[in-house]
C-alpha positions in Angstrom: -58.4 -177.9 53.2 -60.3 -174.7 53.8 -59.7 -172.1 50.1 -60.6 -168.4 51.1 -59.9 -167.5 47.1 -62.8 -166.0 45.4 -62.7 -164.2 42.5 -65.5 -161.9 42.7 -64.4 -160.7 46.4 -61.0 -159.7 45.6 -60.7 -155.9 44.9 -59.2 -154.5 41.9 -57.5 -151.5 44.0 -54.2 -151.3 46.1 -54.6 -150.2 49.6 -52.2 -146.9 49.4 -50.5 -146.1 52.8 -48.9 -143.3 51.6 -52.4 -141.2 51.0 -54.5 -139.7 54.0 -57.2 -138.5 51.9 -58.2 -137.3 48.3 -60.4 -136.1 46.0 -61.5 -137.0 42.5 -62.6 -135.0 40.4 -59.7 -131.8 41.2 -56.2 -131.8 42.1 -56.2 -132.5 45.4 -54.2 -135.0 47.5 -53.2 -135.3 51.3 -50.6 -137.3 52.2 -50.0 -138.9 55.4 -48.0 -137.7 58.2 -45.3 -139.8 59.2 -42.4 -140.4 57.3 -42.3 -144.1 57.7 -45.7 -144.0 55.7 -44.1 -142.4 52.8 -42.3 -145.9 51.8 -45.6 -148.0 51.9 -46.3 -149.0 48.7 -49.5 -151.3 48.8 -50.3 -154.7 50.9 -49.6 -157.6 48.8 -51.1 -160.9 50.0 -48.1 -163.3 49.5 -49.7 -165.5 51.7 -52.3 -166.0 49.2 -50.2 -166.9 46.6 -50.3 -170.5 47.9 -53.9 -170.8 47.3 -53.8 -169.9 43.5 -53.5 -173.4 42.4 -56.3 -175.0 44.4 -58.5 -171.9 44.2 -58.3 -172.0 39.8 -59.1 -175.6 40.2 -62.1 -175.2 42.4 -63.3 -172.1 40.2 -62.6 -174.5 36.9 -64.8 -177.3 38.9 -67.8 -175.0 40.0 -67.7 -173.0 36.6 -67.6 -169.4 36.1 -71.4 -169.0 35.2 -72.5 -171.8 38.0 -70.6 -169.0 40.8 -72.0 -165.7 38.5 -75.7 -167.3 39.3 -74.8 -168.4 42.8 -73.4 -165.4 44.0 -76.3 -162.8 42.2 -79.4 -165.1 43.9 -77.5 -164.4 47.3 -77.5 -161.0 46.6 -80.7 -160.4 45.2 -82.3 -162.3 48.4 -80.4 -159.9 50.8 -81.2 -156.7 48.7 -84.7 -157.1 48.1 -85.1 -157.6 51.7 -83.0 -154.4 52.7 -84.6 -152.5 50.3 -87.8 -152.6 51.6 -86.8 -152.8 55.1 -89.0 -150.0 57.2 -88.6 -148.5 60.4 -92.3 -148.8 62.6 -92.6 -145.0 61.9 -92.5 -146.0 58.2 -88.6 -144.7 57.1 -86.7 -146.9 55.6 -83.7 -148.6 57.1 -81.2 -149.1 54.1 -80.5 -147.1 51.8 -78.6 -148.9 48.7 -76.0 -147.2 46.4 -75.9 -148.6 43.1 -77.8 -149.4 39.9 -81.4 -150.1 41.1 -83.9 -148.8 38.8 -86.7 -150.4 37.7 -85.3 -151.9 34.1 -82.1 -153.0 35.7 -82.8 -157.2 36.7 -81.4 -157.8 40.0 -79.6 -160.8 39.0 -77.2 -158.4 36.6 -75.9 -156.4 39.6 -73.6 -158.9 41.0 -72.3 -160.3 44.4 -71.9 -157.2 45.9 -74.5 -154.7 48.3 -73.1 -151.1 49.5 -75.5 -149.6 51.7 -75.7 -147.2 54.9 -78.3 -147.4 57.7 -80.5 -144.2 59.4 -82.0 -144.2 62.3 -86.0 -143.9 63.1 -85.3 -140.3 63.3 -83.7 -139.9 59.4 -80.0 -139.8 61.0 -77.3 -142.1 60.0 -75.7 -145.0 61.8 -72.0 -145.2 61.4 -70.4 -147.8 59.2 -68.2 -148.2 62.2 -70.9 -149.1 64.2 -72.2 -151.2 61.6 -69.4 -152.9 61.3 -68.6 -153.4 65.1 -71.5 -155.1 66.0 -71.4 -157.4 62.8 -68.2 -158.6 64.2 -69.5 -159.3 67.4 -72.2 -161.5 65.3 -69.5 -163.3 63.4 -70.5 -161.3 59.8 -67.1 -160.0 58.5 -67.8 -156.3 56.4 -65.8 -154.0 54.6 -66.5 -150.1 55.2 -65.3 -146.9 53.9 -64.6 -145.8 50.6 -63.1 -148.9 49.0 -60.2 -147.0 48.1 -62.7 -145.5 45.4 -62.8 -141.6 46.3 -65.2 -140.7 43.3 -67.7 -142.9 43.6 -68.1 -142.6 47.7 -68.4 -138.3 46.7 -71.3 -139.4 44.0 -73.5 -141.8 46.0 -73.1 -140.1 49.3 -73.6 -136.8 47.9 -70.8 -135.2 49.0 -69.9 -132.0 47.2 -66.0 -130.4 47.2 -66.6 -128.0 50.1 -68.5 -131.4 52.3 -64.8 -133.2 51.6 -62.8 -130.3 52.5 -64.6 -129.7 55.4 -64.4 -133.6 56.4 -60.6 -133.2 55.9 -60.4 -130.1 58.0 -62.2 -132.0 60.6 -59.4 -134.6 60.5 -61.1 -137.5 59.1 -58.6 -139.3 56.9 -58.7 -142.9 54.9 -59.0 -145.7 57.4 -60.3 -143.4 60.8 -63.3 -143.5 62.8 -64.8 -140.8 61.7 -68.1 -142.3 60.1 -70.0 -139.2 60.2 -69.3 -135.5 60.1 -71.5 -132.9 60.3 -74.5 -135.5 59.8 -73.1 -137.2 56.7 -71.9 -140.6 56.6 -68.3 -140.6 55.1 -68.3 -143.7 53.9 -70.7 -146.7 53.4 -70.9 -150.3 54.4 -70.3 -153.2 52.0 -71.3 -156.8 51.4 -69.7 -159.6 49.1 -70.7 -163.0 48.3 -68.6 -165.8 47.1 -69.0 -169.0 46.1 -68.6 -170.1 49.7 -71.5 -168.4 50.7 -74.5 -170.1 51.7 -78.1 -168.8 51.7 -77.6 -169.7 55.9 -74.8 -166.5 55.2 -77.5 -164.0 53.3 -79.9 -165.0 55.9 -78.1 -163.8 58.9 -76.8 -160.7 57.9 -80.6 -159.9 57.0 -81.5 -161.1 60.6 -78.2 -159.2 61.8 -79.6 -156.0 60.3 -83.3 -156.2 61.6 -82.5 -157.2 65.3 -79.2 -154.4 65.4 -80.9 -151.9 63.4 -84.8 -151.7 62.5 -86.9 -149.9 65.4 -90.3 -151.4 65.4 -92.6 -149.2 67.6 -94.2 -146.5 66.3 -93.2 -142.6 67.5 -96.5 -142.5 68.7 -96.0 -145.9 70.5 -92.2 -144.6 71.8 -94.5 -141.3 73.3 -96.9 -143.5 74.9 -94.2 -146.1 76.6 -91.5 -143.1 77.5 -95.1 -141.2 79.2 -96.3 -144.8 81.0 -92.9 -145.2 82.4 -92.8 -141.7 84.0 -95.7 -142.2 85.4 -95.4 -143.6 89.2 -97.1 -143.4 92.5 -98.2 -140.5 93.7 -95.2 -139.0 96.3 -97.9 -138.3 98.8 -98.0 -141.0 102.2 -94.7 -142.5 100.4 -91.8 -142.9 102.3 -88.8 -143.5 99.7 -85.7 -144.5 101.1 -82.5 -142.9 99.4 -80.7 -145.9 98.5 -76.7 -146.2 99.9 -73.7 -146.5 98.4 -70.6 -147.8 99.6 -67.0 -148.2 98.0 -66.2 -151.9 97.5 -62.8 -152.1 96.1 -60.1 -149.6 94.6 -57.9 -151.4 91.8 -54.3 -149.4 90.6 -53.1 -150.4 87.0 -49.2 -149.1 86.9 -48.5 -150.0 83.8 -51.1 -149.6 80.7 -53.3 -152.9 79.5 -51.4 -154.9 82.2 -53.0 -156.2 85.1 -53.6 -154.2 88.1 -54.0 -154.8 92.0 -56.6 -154.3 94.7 -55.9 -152.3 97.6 -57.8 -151.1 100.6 -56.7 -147.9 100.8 -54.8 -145.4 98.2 -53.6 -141.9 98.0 -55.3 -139.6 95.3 -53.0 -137.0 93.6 -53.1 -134.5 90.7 -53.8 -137.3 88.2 -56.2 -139.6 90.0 -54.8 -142.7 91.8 -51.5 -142.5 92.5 -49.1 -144.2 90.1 -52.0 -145.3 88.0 -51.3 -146.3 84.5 -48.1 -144.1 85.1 -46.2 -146.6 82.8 -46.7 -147.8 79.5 -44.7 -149.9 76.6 -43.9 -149.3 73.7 -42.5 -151.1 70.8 -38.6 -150.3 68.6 -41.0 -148.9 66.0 -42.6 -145.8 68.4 -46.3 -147.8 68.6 -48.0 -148.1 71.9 -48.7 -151.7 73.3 -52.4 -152.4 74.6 -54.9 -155.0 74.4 -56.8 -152.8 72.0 -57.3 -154.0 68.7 -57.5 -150.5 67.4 -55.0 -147.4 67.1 -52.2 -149.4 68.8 -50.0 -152.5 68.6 -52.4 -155.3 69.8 -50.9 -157.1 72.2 -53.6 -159.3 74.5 -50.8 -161.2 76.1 -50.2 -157.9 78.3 -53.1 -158.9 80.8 -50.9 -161.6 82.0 -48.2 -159.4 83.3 -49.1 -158.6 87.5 -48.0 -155.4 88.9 -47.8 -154.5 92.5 -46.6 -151.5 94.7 -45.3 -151.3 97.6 -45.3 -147.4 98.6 -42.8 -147.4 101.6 -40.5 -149.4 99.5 -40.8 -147.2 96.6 -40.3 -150.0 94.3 -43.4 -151.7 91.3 -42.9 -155.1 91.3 -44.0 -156.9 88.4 -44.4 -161.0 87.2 -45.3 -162.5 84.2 -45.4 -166.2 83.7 -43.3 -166.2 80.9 -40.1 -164.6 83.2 -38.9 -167.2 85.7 -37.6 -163.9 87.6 -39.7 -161.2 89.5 -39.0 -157.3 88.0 -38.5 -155.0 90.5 -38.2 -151.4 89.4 -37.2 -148.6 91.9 -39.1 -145.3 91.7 -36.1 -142.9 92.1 -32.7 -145.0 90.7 -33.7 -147.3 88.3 -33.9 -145.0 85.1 -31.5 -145.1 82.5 -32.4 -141.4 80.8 -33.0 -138.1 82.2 -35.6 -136.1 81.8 -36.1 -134.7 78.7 -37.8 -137.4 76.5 -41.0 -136.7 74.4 -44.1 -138.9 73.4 -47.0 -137.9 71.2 -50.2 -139.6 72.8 -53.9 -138.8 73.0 -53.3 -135.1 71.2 -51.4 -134.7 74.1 -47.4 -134.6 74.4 -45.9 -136.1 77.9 -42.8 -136.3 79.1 -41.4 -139.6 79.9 -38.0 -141.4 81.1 -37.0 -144.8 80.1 -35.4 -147.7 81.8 -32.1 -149.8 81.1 -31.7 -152.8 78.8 -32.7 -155.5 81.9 -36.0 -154.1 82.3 -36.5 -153.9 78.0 -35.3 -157.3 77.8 -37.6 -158.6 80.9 -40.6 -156.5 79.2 -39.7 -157.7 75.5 -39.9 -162.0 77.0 -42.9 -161.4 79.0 -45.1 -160.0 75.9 -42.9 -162.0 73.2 -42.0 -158.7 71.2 -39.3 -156.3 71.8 -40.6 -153.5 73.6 -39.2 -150.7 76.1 -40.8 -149.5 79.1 -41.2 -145.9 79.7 -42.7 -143.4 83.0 -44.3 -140.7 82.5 -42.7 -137.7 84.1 -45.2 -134.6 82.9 -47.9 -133.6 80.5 -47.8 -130.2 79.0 -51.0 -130.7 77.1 -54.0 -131.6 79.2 -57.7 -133.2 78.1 -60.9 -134.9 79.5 -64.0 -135.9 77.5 -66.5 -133.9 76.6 -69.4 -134.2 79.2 -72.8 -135.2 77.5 -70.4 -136.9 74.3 -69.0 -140.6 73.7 -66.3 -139.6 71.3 -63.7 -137.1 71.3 -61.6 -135.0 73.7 -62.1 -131.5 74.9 -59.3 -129.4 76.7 -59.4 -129.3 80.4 -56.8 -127.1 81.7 -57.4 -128.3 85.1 -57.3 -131.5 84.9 -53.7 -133.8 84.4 -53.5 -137.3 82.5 -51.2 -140.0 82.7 -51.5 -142.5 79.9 -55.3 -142.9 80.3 -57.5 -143.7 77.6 -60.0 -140.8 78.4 -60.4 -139.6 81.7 -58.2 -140.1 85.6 -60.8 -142.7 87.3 -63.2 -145.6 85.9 -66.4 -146.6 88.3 -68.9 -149.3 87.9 -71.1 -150.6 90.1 -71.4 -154.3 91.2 -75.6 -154.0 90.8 -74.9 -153.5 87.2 -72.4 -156.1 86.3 -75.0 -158.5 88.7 -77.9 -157.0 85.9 -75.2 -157.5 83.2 -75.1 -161.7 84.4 -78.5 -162.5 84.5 -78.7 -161.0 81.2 -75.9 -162.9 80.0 -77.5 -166.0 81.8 -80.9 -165.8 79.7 -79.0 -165.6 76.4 -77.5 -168.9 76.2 -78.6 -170.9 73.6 -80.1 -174.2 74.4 -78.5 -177.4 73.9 -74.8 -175.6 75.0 -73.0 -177.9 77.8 -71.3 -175.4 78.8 -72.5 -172.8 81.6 -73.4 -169.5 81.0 -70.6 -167.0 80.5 -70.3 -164.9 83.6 -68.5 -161.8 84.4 -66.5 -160.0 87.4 -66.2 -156.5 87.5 -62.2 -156.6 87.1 -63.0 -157.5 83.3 -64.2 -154.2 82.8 -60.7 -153.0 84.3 -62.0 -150.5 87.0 -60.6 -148.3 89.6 -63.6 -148.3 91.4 -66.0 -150.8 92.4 -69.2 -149.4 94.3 -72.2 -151.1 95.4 -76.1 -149.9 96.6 -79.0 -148.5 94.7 -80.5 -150.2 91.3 -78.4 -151.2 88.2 -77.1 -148.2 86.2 -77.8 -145.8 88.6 -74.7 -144.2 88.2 -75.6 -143.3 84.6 -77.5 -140.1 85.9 -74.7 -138.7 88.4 -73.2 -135.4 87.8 -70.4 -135.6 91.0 -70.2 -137.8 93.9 -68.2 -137.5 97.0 -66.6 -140.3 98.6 -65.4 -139.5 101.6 -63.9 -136.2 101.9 -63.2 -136.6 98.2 -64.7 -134.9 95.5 -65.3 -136.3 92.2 -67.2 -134.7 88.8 -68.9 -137.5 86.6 -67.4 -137.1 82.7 -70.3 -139.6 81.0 -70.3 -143.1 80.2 -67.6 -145.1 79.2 -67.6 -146.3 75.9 -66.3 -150.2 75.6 -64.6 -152.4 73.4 -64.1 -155.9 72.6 -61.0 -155.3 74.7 -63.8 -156.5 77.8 -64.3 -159.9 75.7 -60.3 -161.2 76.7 -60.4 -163.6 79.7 -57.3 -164.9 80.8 -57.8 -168.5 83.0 -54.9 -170.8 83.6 -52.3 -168.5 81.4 -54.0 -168.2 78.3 -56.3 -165.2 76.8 -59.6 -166.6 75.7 -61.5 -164.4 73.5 -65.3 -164.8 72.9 -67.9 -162.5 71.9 -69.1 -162.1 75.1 -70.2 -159.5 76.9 -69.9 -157.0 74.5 -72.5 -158.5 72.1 -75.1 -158.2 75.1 -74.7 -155.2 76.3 -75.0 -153.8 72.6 -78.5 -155.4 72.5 -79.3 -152.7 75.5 -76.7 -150.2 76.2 -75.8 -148.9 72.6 -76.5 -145.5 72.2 -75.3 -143.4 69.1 -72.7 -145.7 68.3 -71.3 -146.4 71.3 -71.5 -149.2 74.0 -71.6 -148.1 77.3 -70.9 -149.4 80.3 -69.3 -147.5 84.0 -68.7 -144.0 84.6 -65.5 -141.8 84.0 -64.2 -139.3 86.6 -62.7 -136.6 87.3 -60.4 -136.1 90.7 -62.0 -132.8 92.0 -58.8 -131.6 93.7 -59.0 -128.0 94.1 -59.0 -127.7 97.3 -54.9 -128.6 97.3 -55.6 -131.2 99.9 -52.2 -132.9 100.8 -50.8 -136.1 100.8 -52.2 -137.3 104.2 -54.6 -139.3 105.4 -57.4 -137.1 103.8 -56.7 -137.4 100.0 -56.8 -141.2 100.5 -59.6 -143.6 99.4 -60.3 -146.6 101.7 -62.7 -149.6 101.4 -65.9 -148.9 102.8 -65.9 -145.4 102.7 -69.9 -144.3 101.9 -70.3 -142.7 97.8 -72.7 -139.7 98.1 -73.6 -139.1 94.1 -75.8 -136.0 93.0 -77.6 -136.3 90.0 -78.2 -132.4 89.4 
């Protein structure tokens, strides 16, 4: 029997839902929005209640003083490391909060290391960052503020007007906002217990140097980013301009459930037609996905198949969980009228709902009770901000469905074969089992192009396909939602291939991988043949 009680790990403060932010030292308190949050009172870990016995009897076995000494040479390995941890431009790489002056022995500062990383450069990493990547290594941290206001003002030097500003900003307890206006808002932090192992220390130091140090030199970086623009002399070179073709076009009705291929689709005001027009949502008001973050995390949603049949006017959808197939009717199958709101994305649609068959179908195909809901109308509308990775900026123009950022997702089938072989030389030897291997439908595209060199598509600005016009919003930023594989009715997760393409596609905090788009539509082109996408058609991108 595996005990998970350690004395030293567990935190002294309540986690309180009912507060969005606050701060210390003045009278100053923010409470959180909705009115279901004003009822939470803490999270108390009954569960753990069972452990109590065996975990006193494994502390009263080990001693008090045997775990004090364990725990502090684990710590003092890992933050004497950290601590003198250097950039290859000479800046440090940690920067440690606590008591560390000279006088003060390492071994009285106990188990635990708080800490922020910078950049080369003197910027900050995000703790969110740090903290996403550690997962994807298997190193479980804590970040934030610890519930502990005060000291995250003192050590991170934020004054009264820096937290007010923060809160104006909209970061609140428990959000990603890791840094605002160049400051980290919160730290990482580190505890050992008395099941930790030197094995443990010595990882997350490894964890930190191969994630976070930079070796070269700036004058090194200069010298490589000079040599690699240096090529062949255009003179007596012919260079052929490389082609691109569209390979597939993938429709996803409903949101986080699967989606189908097609070889031709019509384009309207929101991107593909009837894409991600649907969505689910729970008795409680939160949306279903297979995202482990903001939503209800449901990865049993990627088993549910969707299909249209446009001169029917009907979705079909299967699940192997309902012996029976749904079908759902465009124009007669909903139960309310118009009329209905939903707060999603800053953005407030309109949506109808369904009757009690489809919610009970819906509820025994993702094992929760859930109701299915169209959306009818956006008044709000948003894209991302071209040249950024997080956040939204308005776009009058341009009209959402339930999208995470923007109408359209491309990648490239050059990049995912790059992404492979990559893939292919990080498996560690002595594994049976073959390398891990990829298709582009894991990344959950719409479109699937193929031609040039890997990544190409990084550097276009607005690519025509057809007599279709698109604008290029920026890379999209990915999550471990890309590590679920579903094979023979189950979800497999792993850590892969989100851990690789961090090791060379991370950039400010984000993991990128495929380009979002933007249906160029303003020439009101019609429903006909013209405003359709078909297989084969040739991409034309422009990089200026």
């Amino acid at each position: 029997m595996y005990v998970f009680l350690c004395l030293y790990c567990l935190p002294i403060e309540r986690f309180l839902g009912t507060v969005a932010a606050s701060i210390a030292d003045i009278d100053f308190v923010k409470r959180r929005e909705g009115i279901e949050e004003f009822f939470e009172d803490g999270t108390i870990s009954f569960l753990s209640i069972a452990s109590l016995h065996h975990g006193f009897k494994i502390l009263n076995t080990l001693s008090m003083s045997a775990i004090s000494r364990h725990t502090a040479s684990l710590a003092t390995y890992a933050r004497k490391i950290l601590s003198t941890l250097r950039h290859g431009n000479g800046g440090y790489v940690c920067t440690l909060y606590g008591r560390h002056e000279s006088e003060v022995l390492y071994d009285e500062l106990g188990p635990i290391i708080s800490f922020n990383l910078k950049r080369p450069d003197g910027s900050w990493f995000g703790y969110r960052e740090v903290e996403k990547l550690a997962s994807l290594s298997g190193i479980q941290l804590r970040t934030g503020c610890f519930c502990n206001p005060g000291a995250c003002a003192k050590y991170l030097g934020l004054s009264h007007l820096d937290l007010l500003s923060n809160i104006k900003a909209g970061h609140v307890c428990w959000d990603d906002h890791d840094i605002v206006n160049g400051k980290p808002t919160g730290a990482v932090r580190v505890s050992f217990g008395y099941m930790s192992t030197f094995e443990d220390a010595k990882k997350l130091v490894n964890f930190i140097v191969s994630s976070f140090a930079s070796w070269p030199t700036q004058a090194e970086c200069v010298y490589l980013s000079r040599a690699r623009s240096i090529c062949f002399p255009d003179e007596g070179l012919k260079r052929s301009t490389p082609k691109y073709f569209l390979r597939s076009v993938i429709v996803y009705p409903i949101k986080s459930c699967g989606g189908f291929r097609v070889d031709s689709w019509p384009l309207s005001s929101t991107g593909l037609l009837h894409d991600r027009e649907w969505l689910l949502k729970s008795l409680s008001g939160e949306i279903l996905t297979q995202k482990k973050v903001q939503y209800l995390y449901v990865p049993e949603m990627c088993l549910i198949s969707t299909f249209i049949d446009l001169n029917l006017g009907i979705l079909f959808v299967e699940s192997p969980r309902c012996k029976v197939k749904l079908q759902i009717r465009f124009e007669t199958d909903f139960s309310t009228a118009g009329g209905d709101e939903l707060d999603l994305y800053s953005q407030r649609y309109e949506v109808r709902g369904y009757d009690n068959e489809v919610s009970i179908w819906f509820s025994n195909a993702v094992g929760r009770p859930c109701t299915l809901l169209r959306c009818s109308g956006s008044k709000n509308s948003f894209c991302p901000e071209r040249g950024k990775t997080k956040g939204m900026c308005r776009d009058v123009e341009t009209k959402l469905n339930f999208v995470n950022g923007a109408q359209l997702l491309l990648i490239s089938e050059e990049s995912v074969s790059d992404l492979n072989k990559r893939l292919s030389l990080n498996v560690q030897e002595g594994l049976e089992r073959p390398p891990i291997q990829v298709n582009p439908m894991r990344f959950r595209p719409n479109l699937v192009i193929s031609g040039g060199a890997p990544y190409a598509e990084d550097e276009w600005r607005s690519l025509k396909i057809g007599n279709q016009n698109f604008v290029a919003l920026g890379g999209c930023n990915r999550c471990q939602m890309i590590n679920l594989n579903h094979q023979e009715g189950e979800v497999r997760r792993s850590r892969e291939p989100l851990a690789t393409l961090a090791s060379y596609r991370r950039v400010k905090g984000t993991i990128l991988f495929g380009i979002l788009l933007r249906y160029d539509n303003s020439d009101e082109v019609g429903q006909d043949m013209d405003s359709w996408l078909q297989v084969g058609q040739e991409v034309h991108p422009k990089t200026d």
